[in-house]
N, C-alpha and C positions, 0 to 999 in steps of 0.2 A: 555085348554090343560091339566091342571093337573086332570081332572076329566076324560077325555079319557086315561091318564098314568096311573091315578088310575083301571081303570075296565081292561087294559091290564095286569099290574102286580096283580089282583087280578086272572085273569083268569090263569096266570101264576103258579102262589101260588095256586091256589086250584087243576088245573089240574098234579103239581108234587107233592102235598101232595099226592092227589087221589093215585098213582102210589105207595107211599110207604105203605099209608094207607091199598090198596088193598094187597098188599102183605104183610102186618102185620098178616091184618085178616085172609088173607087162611090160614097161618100158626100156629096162634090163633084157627084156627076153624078144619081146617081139617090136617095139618101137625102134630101137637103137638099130634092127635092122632093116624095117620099113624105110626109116629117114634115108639110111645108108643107099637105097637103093632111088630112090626119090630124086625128081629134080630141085633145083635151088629154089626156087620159085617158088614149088608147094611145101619146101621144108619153111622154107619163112615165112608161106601163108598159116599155114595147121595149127606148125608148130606155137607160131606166136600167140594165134588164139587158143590152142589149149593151156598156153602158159596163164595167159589174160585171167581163163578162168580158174584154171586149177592155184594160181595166185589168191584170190580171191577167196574161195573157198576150203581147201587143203588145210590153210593153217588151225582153223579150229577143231580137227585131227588132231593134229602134232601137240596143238597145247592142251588141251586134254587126257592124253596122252602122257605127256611128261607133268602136269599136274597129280595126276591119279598117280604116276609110279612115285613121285615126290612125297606124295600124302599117306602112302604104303609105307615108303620109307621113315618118315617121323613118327608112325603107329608103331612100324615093328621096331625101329631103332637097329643100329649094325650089331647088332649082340646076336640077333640070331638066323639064321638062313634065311628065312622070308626075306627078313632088310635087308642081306648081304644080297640077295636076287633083285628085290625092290633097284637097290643101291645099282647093279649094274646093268640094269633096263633103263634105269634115267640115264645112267653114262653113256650108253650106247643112245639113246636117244637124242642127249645131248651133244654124243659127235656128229651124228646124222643134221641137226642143227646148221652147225659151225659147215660144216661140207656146202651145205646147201647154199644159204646166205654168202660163202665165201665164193663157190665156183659157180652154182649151179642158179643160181638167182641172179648176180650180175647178167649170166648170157639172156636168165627169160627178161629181164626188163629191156635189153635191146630189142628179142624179138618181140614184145609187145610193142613199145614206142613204133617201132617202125610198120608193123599194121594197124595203128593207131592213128596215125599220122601219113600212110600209105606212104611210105619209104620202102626202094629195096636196099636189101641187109647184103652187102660186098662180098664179106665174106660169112655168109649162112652156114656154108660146109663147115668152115673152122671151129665156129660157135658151136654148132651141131657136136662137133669132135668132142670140143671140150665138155660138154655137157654130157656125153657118155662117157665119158675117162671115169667119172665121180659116179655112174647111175648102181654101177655093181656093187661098188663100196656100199653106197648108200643101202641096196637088197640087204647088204651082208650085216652090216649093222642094227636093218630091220626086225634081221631073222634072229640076231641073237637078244635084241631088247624082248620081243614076240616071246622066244624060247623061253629067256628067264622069267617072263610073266606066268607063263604058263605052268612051269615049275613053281613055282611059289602054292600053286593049290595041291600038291602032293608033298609039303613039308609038314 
């Protein structure tokens, strides 16, 4: 039983990483330079509203996510590779977290408030900047929580 619970919450854990992961990377890959190229105007309109909703819905991803790799981890316990994999897919999950909330969520609640309230955002470019300083980290963290899930079914 606990090895069929295992491959369930692993498929669970990798298919909502998957989800934030792919959405790190477009935005890593091809947003960071769309904006870049963008006037201020529609970085603070777009952007704001993709923030609105991907605010909104995203997080039930992320907890998911780091629930499933959590419940991996107290099934296999750090004794044996699975939990040592389990173990640092929540870690890396867990920085990706701490990233977000720190840098990357303070800028989306500017740009939400101020299409919220139709305010223009002064300095959009800056915000913008800083919000992709953290989008690569964020990929890379993705890729390696991703990676060790995915290792875990060839232990």
């Amino acid at each position: 039983m606990s090895t069929l619970l295992m491959h369930i919450l692993n498929g669970v854990a990798i298919v909502a990483t998957a989800v934030v992961f792919g959405t790190d990377v477009f935005f890593a890959v091809v947003g960071k330079k769309a904006a870049a190229k963008s006037k201020d105007g529609s970085i603070a309109d777009l952007m704001g509203h993709f923030h609105e909703v991907a605010d909104a819905r995203m997080p039930f991803f992320g907890a998911t996510a780091i629930l499933a790799s959590l419940l991996q981890l107290i099934i296999a316990g750090l004794h044996n590779t699975q939990g040592q994999l389990a173990g640092l897919a929540l870690l890396a999950l867990l920085v990706h977290l701490i990233v977000y909330l720190t840098v990357a969520k303070p800028v989306n609640n500017i740009m939400v408030d101020a299409i919220k309230f139709g305010r223009l955002v002064n300095n959009i470019r800056e915000l913008q900047l800083r919000w992709d300083k953290v989008i690569g980290l964020r990929a890379l963290l993705l890729l390696l929580a991703i990676t060790s899930l995915v290792v875990i079914n060839y232990c």
